[in-house]
N, C-alpha and C positions, 0 to 999 in steps of 0.2 A: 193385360192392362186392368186397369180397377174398375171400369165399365165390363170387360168381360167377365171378369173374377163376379164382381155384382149380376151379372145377368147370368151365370149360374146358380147363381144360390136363387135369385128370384123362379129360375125354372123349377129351379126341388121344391120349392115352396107352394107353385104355382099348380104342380101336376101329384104331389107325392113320391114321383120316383126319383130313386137316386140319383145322382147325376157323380160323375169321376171327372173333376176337372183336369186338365191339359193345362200345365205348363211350360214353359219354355223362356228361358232366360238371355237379356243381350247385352251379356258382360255386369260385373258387379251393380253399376250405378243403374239400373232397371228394377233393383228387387223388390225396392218401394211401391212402384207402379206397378210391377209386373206378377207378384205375390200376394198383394193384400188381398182380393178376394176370394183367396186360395186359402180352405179351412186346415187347420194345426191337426195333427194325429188322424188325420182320414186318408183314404187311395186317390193316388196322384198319377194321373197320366204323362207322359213324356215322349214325344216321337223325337228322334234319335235317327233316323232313316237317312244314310246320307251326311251326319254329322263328323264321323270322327273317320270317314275317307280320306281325308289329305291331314298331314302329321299335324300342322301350323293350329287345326280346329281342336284337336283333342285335349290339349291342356287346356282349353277354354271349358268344353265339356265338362271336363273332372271337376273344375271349378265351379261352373254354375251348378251341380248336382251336389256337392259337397255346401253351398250357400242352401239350396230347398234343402235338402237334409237338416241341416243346422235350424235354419231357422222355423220350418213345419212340422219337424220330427215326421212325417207319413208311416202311416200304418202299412202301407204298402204301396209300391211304383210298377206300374203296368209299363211299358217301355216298346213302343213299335221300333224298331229296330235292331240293332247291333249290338252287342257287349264286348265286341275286340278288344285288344289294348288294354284292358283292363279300365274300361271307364265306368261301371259298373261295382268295380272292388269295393267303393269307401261304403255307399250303401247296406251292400253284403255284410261289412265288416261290423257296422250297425246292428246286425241283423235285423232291416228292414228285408220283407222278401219281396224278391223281382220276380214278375212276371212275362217273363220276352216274350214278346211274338217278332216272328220274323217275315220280313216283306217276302209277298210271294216271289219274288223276284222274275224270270221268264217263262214260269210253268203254272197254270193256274193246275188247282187241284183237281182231280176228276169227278169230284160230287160236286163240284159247283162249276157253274154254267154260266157263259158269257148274258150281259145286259141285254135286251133287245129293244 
């Protein structure tokens, strides 16, 4: 939203450090709201975790990443999640570079330790 988009830029401002905003798109008519406070040619966050599991969500996907693309150009997209299916391609094709991480899924790693 544009209060979130705004209270990240007010944090980078606020403290110095970078900040990578996270967005996330909910179907074309959002991208007004949901993009504006998101800076044009800087690294873009996206969690992806979960999204393009059932077939019906994936063209939505491709869509809303193809609309941030178009519209913020990104320097780069860090992406918690998935690239199956190819929802990831138009990006690439861009040569924007992706950055996957992938959810730990059932196995935490063995240098890092549960919370306590």
């Amino acid at each position: 939203s544009t209060r979130e988009g705004s209270a990240g830029q007010s944090t980078h401002s606020e403290t110095g450090r970078a900040t990578i905003p996270n967005v996330r798109l909910c179907g074309p008519e959002s991208v007004s709201r949901t993009l504006s406070g998101a800076p044009e040619h800087s690294s873009l966050a996206i969690g992806l975790h979960g999204c393009t599991k059932e077939p019906e969500n994936r063209k939505a996907v491709i869509e809303e990443l193809r609309i941030i693309c178009q519209s913020k150009e990104p320097s780069a997209l860090i992406v918690y999640g998935s690239d199956a299916y190819g929802v990831l391609d138009y990006p690439r094709e861009l040569g924007i570079p992706v950055h996957l991480h992938h959810p730990d899924g059932r196995q935490r790693p063995s240098a890092r330790r549960a919370a306590c």
